[in-house]
C-alpha positions as CSV (number, residue, x, y, z in Angstrom):
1,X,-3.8,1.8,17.5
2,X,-1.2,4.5,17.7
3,X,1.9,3.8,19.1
4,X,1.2,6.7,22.4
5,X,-1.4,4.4,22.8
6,X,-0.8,2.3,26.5
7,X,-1.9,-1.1,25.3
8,X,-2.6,-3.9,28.0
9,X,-0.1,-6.8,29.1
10,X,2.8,-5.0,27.6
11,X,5.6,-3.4,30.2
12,X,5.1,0.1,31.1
13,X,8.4,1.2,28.6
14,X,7.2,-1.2,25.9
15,X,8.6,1.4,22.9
16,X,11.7,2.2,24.8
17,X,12.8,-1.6,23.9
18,X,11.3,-1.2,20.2
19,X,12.7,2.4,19.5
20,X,16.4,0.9,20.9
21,X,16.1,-1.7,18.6
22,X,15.0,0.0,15.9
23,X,18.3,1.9,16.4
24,X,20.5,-0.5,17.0
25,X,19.5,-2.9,14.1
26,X,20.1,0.6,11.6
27,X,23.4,0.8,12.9
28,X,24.1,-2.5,12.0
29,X,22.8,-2.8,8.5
30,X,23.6,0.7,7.6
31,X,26.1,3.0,9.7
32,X,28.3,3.0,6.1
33,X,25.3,5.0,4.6
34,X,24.2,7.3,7.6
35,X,25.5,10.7,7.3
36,X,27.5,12.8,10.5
37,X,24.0,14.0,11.9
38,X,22.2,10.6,12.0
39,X,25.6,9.3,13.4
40,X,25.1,12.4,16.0
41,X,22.0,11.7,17.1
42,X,22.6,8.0,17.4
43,X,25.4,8.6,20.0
44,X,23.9,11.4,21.3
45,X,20.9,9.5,21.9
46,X,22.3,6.5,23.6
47,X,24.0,9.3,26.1
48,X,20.5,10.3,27.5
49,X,19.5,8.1,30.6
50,X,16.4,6.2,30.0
51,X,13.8,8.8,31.3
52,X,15.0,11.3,29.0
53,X,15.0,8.5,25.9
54,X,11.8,7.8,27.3
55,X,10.0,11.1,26.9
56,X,11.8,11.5,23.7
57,X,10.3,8.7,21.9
58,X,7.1,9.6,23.5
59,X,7.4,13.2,21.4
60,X,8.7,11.5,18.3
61,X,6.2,8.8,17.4
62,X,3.3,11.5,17.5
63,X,2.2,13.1,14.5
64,X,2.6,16.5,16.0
65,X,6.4,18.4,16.5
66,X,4.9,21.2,18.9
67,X,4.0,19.8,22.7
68,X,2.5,21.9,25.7
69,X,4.4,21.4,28.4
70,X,2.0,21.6,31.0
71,X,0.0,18.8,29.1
72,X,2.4,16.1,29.4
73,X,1.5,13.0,31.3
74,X,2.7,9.8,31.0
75,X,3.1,7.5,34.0
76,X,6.0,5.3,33.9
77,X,8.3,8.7,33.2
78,X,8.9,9.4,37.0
79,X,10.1,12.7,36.7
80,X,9.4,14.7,33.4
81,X,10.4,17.8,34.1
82,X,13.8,16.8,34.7
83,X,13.5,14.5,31.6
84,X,12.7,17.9,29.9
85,X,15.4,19.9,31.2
86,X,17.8,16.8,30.4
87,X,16.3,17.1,26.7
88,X,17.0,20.6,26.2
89,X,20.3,20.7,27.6
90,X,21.4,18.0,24.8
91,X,19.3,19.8,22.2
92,X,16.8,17.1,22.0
93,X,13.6,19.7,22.3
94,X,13.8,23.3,21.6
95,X,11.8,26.0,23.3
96,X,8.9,27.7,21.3
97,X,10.9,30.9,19.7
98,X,10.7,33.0,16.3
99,X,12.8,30.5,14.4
100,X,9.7,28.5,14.2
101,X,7.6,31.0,12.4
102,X,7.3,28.8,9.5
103,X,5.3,26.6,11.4
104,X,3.4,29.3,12.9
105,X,0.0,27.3,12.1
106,X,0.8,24.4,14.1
107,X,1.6,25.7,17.0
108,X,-1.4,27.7,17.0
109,X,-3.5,24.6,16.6
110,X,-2.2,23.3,20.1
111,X,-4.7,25.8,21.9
112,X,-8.7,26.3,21.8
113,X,-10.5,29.1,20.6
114,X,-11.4,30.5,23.6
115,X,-7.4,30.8,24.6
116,X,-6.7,32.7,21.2
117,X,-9.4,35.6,22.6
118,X,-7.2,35.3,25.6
119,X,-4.2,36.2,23.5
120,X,-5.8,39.0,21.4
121,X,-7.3,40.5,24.6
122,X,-3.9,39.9,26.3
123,X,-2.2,41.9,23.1
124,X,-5.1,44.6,22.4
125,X,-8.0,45.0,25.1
126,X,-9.3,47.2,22.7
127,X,-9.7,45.2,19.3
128,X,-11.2,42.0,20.2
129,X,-12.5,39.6,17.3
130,X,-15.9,38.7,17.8
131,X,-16.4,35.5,19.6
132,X,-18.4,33.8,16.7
133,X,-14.9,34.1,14.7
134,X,-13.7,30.5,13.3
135,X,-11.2,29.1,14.4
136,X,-8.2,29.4,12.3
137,X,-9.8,32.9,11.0
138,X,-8.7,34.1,14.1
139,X,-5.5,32.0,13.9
140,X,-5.0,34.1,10.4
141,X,-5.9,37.8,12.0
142,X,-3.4,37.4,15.0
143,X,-0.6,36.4,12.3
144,X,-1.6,38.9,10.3
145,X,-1.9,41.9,13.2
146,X,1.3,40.6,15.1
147,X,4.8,39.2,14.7
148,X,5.6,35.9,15.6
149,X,7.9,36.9,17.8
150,X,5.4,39.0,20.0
151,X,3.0,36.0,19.9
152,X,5.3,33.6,20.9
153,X,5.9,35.8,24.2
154,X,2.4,35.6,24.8
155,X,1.9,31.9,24.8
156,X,5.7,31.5,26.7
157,X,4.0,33.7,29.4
158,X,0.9,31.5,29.6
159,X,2.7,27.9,29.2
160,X,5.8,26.6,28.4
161,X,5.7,24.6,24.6
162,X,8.5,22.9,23.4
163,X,9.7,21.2,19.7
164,X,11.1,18.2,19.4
165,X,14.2,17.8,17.5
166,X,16.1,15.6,15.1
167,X,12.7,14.9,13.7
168,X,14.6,14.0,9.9
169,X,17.2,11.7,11.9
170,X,13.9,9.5,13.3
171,X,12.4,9.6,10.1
172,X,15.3,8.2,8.5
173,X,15.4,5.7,10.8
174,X,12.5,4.5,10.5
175,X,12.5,4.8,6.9
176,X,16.1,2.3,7.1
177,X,14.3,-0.3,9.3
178,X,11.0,-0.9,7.4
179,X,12.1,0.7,3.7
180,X,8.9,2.6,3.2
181,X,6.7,5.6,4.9
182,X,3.5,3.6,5.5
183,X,4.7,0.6,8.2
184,X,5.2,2.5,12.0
185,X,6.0,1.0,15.3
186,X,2.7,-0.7,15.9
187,X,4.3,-3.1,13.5
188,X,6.0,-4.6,16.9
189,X,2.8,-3.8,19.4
190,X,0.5,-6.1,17.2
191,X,3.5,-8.5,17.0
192,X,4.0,-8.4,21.4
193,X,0.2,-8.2,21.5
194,X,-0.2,-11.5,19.3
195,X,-2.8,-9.6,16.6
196,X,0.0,-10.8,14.0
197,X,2.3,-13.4,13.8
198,X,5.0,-12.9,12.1
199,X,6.9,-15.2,9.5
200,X,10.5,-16.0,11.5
201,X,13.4,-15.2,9.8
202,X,17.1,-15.4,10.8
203,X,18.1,-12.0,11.6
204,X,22.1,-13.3,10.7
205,X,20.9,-13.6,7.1
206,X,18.7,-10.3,6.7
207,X,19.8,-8.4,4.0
208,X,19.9,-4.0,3.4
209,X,17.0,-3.1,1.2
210,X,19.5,0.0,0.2
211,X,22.9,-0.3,-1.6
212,X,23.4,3.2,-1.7
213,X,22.9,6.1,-0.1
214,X,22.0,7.7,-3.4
215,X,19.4,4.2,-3.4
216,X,18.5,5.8,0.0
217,X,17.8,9.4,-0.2
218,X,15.8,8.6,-4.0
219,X,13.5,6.3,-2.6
220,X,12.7,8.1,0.2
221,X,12.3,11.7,-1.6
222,X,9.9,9.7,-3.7
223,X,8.0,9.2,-1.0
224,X,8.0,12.6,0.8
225,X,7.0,14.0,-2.7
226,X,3.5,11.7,-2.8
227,X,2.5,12.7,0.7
228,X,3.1,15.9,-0.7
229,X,1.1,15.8,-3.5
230,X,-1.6,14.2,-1.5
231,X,-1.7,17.8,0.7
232,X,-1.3,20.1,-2.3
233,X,-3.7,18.4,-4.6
234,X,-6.7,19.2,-2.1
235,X,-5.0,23.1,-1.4
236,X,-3.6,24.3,-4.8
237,X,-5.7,24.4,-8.4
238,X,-4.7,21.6,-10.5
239,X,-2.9,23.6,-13.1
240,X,-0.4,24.8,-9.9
241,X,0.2,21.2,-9.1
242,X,0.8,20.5,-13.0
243,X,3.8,23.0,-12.9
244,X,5.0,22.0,-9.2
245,X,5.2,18.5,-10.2
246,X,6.8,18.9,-14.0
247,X,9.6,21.5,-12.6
248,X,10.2,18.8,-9.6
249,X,10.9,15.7,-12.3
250,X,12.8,17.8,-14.8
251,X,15.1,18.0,-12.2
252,X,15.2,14.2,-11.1
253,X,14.7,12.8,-14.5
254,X,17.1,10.7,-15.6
255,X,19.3,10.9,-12.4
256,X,17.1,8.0,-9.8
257,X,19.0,5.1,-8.6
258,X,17.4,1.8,-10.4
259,X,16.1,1.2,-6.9
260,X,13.5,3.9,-6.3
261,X,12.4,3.8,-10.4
262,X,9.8,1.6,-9.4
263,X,8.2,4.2,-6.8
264,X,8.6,7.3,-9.2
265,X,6.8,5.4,-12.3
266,X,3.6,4.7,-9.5
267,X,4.4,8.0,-8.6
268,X,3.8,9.4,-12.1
269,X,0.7,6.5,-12.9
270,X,-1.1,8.5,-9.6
271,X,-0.4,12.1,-10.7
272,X,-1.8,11.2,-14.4
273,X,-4.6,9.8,-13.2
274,X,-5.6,12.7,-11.0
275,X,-5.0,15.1,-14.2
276,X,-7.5,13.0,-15.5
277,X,-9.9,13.3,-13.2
278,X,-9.6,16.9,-13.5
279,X,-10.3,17.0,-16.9
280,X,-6.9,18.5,-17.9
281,X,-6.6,16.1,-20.5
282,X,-3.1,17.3,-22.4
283,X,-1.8,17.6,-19.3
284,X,-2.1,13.8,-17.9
285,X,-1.0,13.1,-21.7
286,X,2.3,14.5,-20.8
287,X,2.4,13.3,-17.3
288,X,1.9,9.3,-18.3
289,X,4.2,10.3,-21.2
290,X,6.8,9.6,-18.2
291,X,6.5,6.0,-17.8
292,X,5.0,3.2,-19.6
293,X,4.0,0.9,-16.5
294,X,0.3,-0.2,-17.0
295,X,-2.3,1.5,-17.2
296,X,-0.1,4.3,-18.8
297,X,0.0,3.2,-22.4
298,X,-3.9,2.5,-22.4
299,X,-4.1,5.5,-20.9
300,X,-2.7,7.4,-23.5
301,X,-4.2,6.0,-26.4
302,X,-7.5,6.8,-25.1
303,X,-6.2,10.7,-24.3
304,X,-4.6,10.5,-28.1
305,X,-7.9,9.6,-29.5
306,X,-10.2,12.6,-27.4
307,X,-7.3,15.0,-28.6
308,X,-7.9,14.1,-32.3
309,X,-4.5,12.8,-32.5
310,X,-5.7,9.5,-34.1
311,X,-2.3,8.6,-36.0
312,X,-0.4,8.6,-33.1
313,X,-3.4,6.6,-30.6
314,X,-3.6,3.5,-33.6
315,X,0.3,3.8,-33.4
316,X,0.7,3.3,-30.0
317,X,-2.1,0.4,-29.8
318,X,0.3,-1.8,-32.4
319,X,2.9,-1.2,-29.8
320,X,0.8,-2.4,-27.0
321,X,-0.6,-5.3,-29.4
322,X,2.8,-6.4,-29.8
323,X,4.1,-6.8,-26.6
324,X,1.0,-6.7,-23.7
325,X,2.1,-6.0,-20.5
326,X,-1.0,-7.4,-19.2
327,X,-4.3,-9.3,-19.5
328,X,-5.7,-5.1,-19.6
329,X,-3.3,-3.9,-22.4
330,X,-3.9,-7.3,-24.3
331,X,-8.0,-6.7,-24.9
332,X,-8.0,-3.1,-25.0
333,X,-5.5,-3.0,-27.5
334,X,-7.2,-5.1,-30.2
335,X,-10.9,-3.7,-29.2
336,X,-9.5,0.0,-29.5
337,X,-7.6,-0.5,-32.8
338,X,-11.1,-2.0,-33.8
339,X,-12.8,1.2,-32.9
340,X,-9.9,3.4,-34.8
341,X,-10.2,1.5,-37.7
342,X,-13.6,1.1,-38.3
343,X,-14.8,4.4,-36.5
344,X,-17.4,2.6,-34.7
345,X,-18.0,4.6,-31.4
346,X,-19.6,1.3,-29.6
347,X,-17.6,-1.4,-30.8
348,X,-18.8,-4.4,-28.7
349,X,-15.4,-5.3,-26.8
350,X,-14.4,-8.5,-26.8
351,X,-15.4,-8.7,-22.7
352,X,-18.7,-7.6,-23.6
353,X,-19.1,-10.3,-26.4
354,X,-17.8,-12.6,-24.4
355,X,-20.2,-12.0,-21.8
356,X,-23.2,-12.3,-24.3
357,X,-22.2,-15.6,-25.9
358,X,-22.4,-17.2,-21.9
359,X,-25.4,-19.4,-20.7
360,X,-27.4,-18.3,-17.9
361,X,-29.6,-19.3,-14.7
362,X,-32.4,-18.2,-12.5
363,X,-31.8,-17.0,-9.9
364,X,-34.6,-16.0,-7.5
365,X,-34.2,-11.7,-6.9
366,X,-33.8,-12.0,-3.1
367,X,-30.4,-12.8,-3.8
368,X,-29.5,-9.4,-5.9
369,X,-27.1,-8.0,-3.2
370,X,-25.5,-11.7,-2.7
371,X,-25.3,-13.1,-6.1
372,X,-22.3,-15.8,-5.9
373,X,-24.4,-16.5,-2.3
374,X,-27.5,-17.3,-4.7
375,X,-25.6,-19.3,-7.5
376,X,-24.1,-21.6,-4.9
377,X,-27.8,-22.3,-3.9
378,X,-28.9,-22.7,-7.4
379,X,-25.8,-25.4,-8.0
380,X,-26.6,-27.0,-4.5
381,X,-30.4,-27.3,-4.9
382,X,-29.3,-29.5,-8.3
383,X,-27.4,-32.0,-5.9
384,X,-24.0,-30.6,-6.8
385,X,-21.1,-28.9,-4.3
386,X,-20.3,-25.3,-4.6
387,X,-17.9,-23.1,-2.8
388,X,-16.4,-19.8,-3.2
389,X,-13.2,-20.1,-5.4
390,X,-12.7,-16.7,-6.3
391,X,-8.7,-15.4,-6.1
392,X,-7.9,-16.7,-2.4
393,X,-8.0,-20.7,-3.1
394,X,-5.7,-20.4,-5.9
395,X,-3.4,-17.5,-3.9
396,X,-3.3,-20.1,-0.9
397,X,-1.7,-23.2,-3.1
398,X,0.8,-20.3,-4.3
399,X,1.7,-19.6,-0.9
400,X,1.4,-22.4,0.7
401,X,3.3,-24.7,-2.1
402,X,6.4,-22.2,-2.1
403,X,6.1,-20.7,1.6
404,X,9.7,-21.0,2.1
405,X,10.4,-20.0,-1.5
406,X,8.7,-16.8,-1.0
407,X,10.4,-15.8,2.0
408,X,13.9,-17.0,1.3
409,X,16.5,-14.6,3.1
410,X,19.2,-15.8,0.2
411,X,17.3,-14.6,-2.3
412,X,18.0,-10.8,-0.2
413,X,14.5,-9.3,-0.3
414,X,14.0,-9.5,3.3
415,X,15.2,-7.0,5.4
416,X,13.5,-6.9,8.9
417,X,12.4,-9.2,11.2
418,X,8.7,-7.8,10.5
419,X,8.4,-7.7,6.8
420,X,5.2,-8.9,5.8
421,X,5.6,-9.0,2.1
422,X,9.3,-9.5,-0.1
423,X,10.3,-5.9,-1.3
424,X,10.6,-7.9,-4.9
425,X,7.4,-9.3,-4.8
426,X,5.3,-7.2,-7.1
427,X,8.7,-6.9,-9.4
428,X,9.7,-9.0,-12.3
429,X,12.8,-9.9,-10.1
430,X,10.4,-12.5,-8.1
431,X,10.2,-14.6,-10.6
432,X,13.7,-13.7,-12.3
433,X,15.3,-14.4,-8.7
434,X,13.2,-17.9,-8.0
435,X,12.6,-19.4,-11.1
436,X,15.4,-22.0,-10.6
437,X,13.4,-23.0,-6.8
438,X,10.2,-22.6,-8.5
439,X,10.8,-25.3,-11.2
440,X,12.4,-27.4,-9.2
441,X,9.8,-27.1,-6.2
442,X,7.2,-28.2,-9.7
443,X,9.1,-30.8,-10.3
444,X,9.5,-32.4,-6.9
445,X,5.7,-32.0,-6.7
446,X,4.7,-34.2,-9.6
447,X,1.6,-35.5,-8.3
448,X,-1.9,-34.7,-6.7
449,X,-0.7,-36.7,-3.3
450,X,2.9,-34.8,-3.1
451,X,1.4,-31.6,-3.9
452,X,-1.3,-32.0,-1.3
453,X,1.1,-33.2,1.3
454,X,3.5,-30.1,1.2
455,X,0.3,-27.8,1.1
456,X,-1.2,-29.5,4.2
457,X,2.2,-29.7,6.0
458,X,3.1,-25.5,5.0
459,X,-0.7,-25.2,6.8
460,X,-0.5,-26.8,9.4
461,X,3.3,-25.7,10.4
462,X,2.8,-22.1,9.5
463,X,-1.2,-21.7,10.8
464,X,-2.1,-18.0,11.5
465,X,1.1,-16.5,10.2
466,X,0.9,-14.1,8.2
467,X,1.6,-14.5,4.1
468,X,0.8,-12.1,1.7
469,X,-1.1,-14.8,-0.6
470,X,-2.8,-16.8,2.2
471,X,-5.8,-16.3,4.0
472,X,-6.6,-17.9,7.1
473,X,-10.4,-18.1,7.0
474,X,-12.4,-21.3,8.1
475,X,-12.2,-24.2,5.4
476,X,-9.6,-23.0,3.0
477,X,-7.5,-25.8,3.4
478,X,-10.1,-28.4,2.5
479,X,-11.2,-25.9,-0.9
480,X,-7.4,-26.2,-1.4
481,X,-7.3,-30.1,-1.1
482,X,-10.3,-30.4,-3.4
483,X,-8.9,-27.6,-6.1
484,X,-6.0,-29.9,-6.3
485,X,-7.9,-33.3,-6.4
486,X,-9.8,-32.3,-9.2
487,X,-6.9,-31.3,-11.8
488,X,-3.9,-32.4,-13.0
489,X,-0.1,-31.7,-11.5
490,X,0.6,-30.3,-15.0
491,X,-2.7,-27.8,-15.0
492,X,-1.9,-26.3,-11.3
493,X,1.7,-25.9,-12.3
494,X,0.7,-23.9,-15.4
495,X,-1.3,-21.7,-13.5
496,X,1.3,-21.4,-10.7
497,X,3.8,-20.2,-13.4
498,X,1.4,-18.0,-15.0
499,X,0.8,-16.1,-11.4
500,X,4.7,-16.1,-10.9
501,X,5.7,-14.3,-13.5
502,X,3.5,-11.0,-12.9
503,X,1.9,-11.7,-9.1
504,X,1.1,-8.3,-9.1
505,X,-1.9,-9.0,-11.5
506,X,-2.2,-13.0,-12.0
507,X,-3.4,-13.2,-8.4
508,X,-6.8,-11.6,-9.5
509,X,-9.1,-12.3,-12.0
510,X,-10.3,-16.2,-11.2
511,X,-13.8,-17.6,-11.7
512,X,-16.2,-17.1,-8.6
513,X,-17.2,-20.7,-7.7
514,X,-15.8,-24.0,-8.2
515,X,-18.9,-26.3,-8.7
516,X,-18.2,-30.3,-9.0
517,X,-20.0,-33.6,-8.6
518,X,-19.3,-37.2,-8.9
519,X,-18.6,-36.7,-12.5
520,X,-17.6,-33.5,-13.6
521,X,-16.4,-29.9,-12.4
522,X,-16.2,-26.6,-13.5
523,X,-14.8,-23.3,-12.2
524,X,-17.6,-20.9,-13.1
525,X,-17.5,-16.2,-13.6
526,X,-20.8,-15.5,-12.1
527,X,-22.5,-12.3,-13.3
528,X,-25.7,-10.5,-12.4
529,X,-27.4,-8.7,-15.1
530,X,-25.0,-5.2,-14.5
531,X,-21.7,-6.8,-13.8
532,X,-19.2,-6.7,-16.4
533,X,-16.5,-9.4,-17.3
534,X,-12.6,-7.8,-16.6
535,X,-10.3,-8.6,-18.8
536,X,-8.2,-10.1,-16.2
537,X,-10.9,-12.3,-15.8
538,X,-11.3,-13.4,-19.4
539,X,-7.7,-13.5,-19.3
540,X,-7.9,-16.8,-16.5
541,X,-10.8,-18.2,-18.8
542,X,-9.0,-18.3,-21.6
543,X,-6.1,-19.7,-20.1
544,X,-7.8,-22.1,-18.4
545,X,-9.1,-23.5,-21.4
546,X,-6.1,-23.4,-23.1
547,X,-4.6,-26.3,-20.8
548,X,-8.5,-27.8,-20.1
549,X,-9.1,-26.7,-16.9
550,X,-13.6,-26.6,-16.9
551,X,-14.7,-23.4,-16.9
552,X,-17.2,-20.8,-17.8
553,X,-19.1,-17.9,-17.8
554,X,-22.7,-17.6,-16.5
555,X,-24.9,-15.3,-16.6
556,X,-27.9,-14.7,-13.9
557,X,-31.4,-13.7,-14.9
558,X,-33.5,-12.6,-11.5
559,X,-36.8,-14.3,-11.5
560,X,-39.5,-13.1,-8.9
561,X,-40.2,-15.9,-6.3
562,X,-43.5,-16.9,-5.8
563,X,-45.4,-16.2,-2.6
């Protein structure tokens, strides 16, 4: 739903109230850090009367800068041409003019086809395009026969079109109140409209997501430069966008608040991977040459080893080896120093072998495009109980257990009253900053019944709200009762822990069904015969059985069903 959008049982100036306090919560969290043109448009801004703030926001949440005047219709704004004129006069909007050549395409994209040939005939009777011309091929020609400024008189003549200004302030506003690019206004309409309900926080003990301006202006250049790349990468050839994004980090380098680190490394993981795809394989060497965030060091050693640099790949997979930074790193590293060293080209990974050494069912071929679906069947038809018990089960005792762990305002990694998801939360500081809450949250819930009594309380209490780890889908609670009934306080604390300390990838990977009777359970990696075992999956197997939790891997063997 866009925000322009007039969505039912909401008042008629809905945004008015969430742009103002949009505004007003910035000023408070950050006027230290704004600079003297966001401090100008703020007052200048809360000088226009409410028609003109009105028709202001209306400009500034579309996607667009350019407007026809002539177009504009929206009917709780009683009066927009004086709105308009009140806009102009305090430099809010600017009429079309020469200065904005450099966005000469845009505002030719606010008219049709058929009113460029009114243009061109308007210009030069004599020359006119043929009308099977494309669209922006004429758009090109008229740039290319006429100045900008000559153009612009044209469309002036026909209709006025305006741009709206202090389009950087806005952004940076936005950027303050929600600390990234991707979350917009609807962020409040699916609040008001009750699509989402929101965890409540104390707005007295939000904290600033930004220290610094410099904390600021890095994170948010980060930003601008991956939408960027995301234009240029579909526009330029890939050795332009090479160059483009080298000079750009020589120049940052070195010099990036600790704060937007995070968002450059990702930043540098995406661009290396595209290289990749792209087959400029020295190239992405040097790009994940900036970071070594997984995947980049697996990434390199396998570039090393197609450049016939094979010192330097077996070097850099004892590094890995040595300290994993992941379930990933850990396999590959061991399998691809096997390859190296024994120059096998299909050394059987340790995955793979893991995958052959696993029993294995029939399972009727009906089920191919629903093979967990089928396997439950199997399991049920032998007089056992099976359920799904993928990631989300294990994710829910996470988030249910610590819910008020997770969003704890004191730890300062909530910073508006509509954050979904703690800006640490995929950071080693989650764990670094709760560990003390954590433990003694594990230590409180010593037992199956205490355990199950705080999850079923967190459920109930916080139903339908939303939490990045839990799910709110029709009998998770009683899969997370019975997950809990069957092991021990000591196994779901290990696995707790294990998740904590990298949620960003031990909240994947878990067995696909969690089979049990009256005597025995198991937690149980389906795969059909073309699945392949992750390692993040081995990764929970193995841990399980290190602290004897059931499980296993099963293979499935289609068998034709007779008729």
């Amino acid at each position: 739903m866009q925000i322009n959008e007039f969505p039912k049982d909401l008042p008629p100036k809905y945004y008015h109230d969430y742009f103002g306090y949009v505004l007003n919560f910035v000023r408070k969290m950050y006027e230290t850090l704004l600079n003297e043109n966001e401090l100008e448009f703020l007052n200048s801004y809360n000088a226009l009367s409410e028609e003109a703030q009105c028709l202001f926001i209306r400009f500034s949440n579309r996607s667009k800068s350019f407007f026809r005047v002539n177009s504009l219709s929206y009917s709780e704004i009683t009066d927009i041409p004086a709105a308009l004129n009140e806009l102009h006069d305090a430099q809010f909007i600017q009429q079309l003019c020469e200065l904005h050549e450099d966005r000469f395409d845009e505002v030719m994209h606010l008219f049709t086809k058929p009113e460029h040939l009114e243009f061109t005939k308007i210009l030069q009777p004599e020359i006119m395009p043929s009308k099977s011309i494309k669209k922006q091929d004429l758009i090109r020609w008229l740039l290319y026969e006429y100045d900008f400024k000559i153009i612009c008189e044209i469309i002036l003549e026909t209709e006025p079109v305006v741009k709206v200004a202090y389009e950087a302030e806005v952004m940076m506003m936005k950027f303050l109140f929600f600390g990234n690019r991707y979350a917009d206004m609807t962020e409040f309409v699916v609040r008001d409209l009750g699509h989402v309900r929101f965890q409540s926080f104390d707005q007295e003990h939000l904290s600033v997501q930004f220290e610094t301006r410099k904390d600021v202006d890095d994170t948010l250049m980060i930003s601008l430069m991956k939408e960027t790349f995301d234009i240029l990468k579909n526009e330029l050839p890939p050795e332009e966008i090479f160059d483009w994004f080298m000079n750009w980090q020589v120049g940052v380098s070195g010099n990036l608040s600790p704060k937007s680190v995070p968002s450059y490394h990702l930043f540098v993981l995406r661009v290396g991977a595209w290289l990749e795809r792209k087959k400029m394989l020295s190239q992405a060497l040097t790009a994940y040459q900036l970071t070594n965030d997984a995947p980049s060091r697996e990434r390199r050693v396998r570039l090393l080893y197609n450049l016939g640099e094979i010192e330097e790949a077996l070097a850099l997979c004892e590094e890995i080896a040595e300290n994993p930074q992941n379930a990933d790193e850990r396999y590959f590293s061991h399998d691809f120093h096997e390859r190296i060293v024994n120059k096998k080209k299909r050394a059987v990974k340790r995955t793979t072998q893991a995958l052959k050494d696993a029993s294995s069912i029939d399972i009727p071929i009906s089920n191919r495009f629903r093979v967990e679906r089928g396997a439950i069947e199997y399991y049920q038809d032998l007089g056992a109980e099976a359920v799904f018990s993928e990631n989300e089960p294990w994710r829910a005792v996470f988030g249910l257990l610590f819910w008020d762990i997770i969003y704890d305002t004191n730890v300062k990694a909530i910073h508006n009253p509509l954050q979904r998801v703690p800006s640490d939360f995929f950071l080693p500081d989650f764990y670094y900053k709760r560990s003390e809450q954590l433990l003694a949250r594990m230590k409180d819930a010593d037992t199956k019944e205490v355990i199950s009594e705080i999850v079923e309380k967190t459920f109930h209490e916080k139903f339908g709200t939303t939490n990045v780890l839990v799910s709110w889908y029709p009998g998770m609670l009683e899969i997370v009762l019975k997950l809990v009934a069957l092991l021990t306080p000591e196994q779901i604390h290990a696995v707790l822990l294990e998740m904590a300390q990298n949620l960003r990838e031990n909240t994947r990977g878990f067995p696909d069904l969690l089979v049990w009777d009256e005597t025995e359970y198991s937690f149980i990696e389906i795969k059909s015969p073309t699945d392949h075992l992750s390692s993040r999956q081995l990764h929970w197997l193995h841990f399980f059985a290190n602290i004897d939790i059931k499980s296993r891997i099963v293979r499935v063997k289609w068998i034709k069903e007779e008729i």
